[in-house]
N, C-alpha and C positions, 0 to 999 in steps of 0.2 A: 613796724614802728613808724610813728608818723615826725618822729622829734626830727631836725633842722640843725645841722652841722656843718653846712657849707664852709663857711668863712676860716674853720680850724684846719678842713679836710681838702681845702679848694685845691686843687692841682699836684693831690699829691699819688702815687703808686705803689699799691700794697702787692704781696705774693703771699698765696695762701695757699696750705696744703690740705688736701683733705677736704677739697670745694666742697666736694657734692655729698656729704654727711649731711645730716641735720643742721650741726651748729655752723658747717661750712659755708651751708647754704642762706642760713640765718645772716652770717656775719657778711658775704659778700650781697643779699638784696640791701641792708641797710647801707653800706659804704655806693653800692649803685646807685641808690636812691640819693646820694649827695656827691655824687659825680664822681668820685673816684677811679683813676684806672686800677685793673685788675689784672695781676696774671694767676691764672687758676690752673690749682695742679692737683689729680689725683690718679689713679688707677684704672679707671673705666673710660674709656673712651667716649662711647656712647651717653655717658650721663652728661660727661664733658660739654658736649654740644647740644644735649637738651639744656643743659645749662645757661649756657653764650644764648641760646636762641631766648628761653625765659626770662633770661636779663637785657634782651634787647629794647626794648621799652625805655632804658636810661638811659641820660645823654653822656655817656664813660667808655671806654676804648676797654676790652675784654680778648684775651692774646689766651688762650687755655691749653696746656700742656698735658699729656699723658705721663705719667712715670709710676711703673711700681717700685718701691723703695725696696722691696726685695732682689729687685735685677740689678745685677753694676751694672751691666751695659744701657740699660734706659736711663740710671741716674748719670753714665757718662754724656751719654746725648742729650738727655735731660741740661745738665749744667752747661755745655758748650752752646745749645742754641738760645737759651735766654744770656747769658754771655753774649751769644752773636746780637739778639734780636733786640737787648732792653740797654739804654743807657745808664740806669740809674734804679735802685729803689731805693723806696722811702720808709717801708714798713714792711716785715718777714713775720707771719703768722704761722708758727710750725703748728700745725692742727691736726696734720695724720695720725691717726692712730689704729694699730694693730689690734683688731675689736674681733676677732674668728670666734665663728660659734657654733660651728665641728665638732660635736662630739668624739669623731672618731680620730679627730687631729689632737685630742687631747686638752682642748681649752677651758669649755665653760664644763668643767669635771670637778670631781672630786679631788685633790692634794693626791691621793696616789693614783691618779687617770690621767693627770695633767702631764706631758711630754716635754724632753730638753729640746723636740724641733720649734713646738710651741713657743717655749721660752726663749730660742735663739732668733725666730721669726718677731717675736712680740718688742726684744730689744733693738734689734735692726730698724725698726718703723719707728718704735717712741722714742729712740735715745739716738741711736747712730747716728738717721738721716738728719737729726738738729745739727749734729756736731760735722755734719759734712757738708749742707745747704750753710749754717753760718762762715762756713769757713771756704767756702767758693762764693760766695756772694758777697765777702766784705768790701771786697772792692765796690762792688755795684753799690753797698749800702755809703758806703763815703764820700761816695760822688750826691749826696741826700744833704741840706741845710739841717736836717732833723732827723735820723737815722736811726731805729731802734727795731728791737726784735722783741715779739712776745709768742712767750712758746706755754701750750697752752696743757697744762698737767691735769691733777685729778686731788678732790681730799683726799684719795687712798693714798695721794704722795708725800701726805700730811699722817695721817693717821690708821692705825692699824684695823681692820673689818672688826667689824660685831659680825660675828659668824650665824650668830643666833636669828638675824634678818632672811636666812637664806636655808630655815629649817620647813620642810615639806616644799621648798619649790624647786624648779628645775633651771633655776639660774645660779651662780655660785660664782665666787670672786675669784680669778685667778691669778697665783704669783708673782707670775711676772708681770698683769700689768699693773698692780701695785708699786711692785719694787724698781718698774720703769719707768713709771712718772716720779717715783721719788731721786729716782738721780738723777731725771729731768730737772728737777727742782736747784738740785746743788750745781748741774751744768749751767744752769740759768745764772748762777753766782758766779761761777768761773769764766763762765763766757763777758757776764757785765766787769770783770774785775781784769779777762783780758782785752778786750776791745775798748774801754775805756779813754782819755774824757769823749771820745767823738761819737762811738756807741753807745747807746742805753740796750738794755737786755733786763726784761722781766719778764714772771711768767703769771700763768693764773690757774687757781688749784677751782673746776667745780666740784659741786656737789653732786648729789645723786639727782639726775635727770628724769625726770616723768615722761615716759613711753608709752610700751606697749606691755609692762610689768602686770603681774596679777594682782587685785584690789588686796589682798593678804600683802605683799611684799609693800607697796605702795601708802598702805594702811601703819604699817609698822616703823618703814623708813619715815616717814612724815612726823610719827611722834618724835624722834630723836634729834627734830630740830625745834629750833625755838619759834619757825616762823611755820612749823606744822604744813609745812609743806614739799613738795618735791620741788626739784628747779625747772625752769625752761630755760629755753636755747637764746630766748629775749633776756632773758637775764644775764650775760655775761658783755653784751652791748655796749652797756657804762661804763664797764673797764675797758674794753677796746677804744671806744674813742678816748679815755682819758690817758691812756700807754700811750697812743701814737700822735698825739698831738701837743701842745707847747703844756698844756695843761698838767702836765708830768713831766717837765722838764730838768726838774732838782730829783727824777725819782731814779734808780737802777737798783737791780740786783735783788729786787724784791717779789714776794710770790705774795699775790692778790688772791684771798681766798672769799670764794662765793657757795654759801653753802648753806643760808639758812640761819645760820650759829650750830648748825651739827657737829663741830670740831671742839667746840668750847660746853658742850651739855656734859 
């Protein structure tokens, strides 16, 4: 995206989990691209630093940390070294998500294939590590003029699957991460209603994302919205800049849904 947000974004320091996904990736080249420091956090090491190296091209300070939100012991080390390392943040974009696509682990199955490991793994990623990153980091976020969190859900945390989208294919919705961005959603209320007036906390629900999907599933999902389309990872942009900058500064507590109008068909 070529849009120019300097002047809103100037000097200020995001953390973001889940760098190196798609959307992760999306969301930190745009905030590089207007100078933003970054601190990047996901699971891979190795992508970590193709990362930092890919975004070096911007003139923004880029700090990247490893943590599986499955280890305690990495999220212990995890939270004490940016503790140690960062004076302050400005903006916390909880963006990991527990996305496994193991069949044998029980995920993208059928309702009786699907596993309690699955579901204890999928809530520890979507739901825990919000409620454990806001809650070691407020200090950091208060030491911020402007301090706010957006933790980043799903419509499934809005709305219940059409089942019918995922007849003859081999992808399928599972439970838990439904029912884990939907209490992402209500955490997202709790959290802006304890952290308050100094915190802002929202979240934002997408829609169904155009991949690697088969032209059937793709074909289907697109009719159920009104803009006949699936989403990109460019799409969710506009809300990010407008949560973390003054431009939302009467807003908290609220879940920003980008979905096409899929939710209201």
């Amino acid at each position: 995206m070529k849009q120019k947000y300097l002047e809103l974004l100037k000097n200020k320091k995001f953390l973001i989990t889940g760098s190196t996904g798609k959307i992760g990736k999306c969301i930190s080249k745009v905030l590089s691209n207007n100078h933003v420091d970054l601190i990047l956090v996901d699971c891979n090491k190795k992508k970590l630093i193709e990362q930092k190296k890919n975004l070096s091209k911007y003139k923004n300070k880029i700090n990247v940390y490893q943590c599986n939100f499955l280890d305690s012991n990495e999220k212990k080390f995890f939270f004490s070294i940016v503790k140690k390392n960062h004076k302050h943040i400005d903006t916390i974009i909880n963006n990991a998500a527990f996305v496994g696509d193991d069949k044998k682990k029980g995920w993208s199955v059928k309702f009786e294939k699907q596993s309690v490991d699955t579901w204890r793994d999928c809530f520890e990623v979507n739901l825990t590590s919000v409620f454990e990153i806001s809650k070691e980091f407020k200090k950091l976020l208060l030491k911020s003029k402007n301090p706010n969190i957006i933790n980043i859900s799903s419509i499934y945390g809005v709305i219940a699957p059409d089942f019918d989208l995922y007849k003859s294919n081999k992808i399928f919705n599972p439970a838990a991460y439904s029912t884990s961005k939907s209490g992402l959603i209500y955490l997202t209320k709790w959290l802006a209603s304890n952290m308050s007036p100094k915190i802002r906390v929202n979240s934002i629900s997408l829609g169904g994302i155009k991949r690697k999907q088969n032209k059937i599933f793709i074909k289907r999902y697109s009719d159920k919205t009104l803009l006949k389309r699936m989403g990109t990872e460019e799409d969710i942009i506009g809300a990010i800049i407008f949560l973390s900058t003054n431009m939302s500064n009467y807003l908290t507590g609220q879940n920003i849904i980008i979905d096409g109008g899929r939710s209201i068909v």
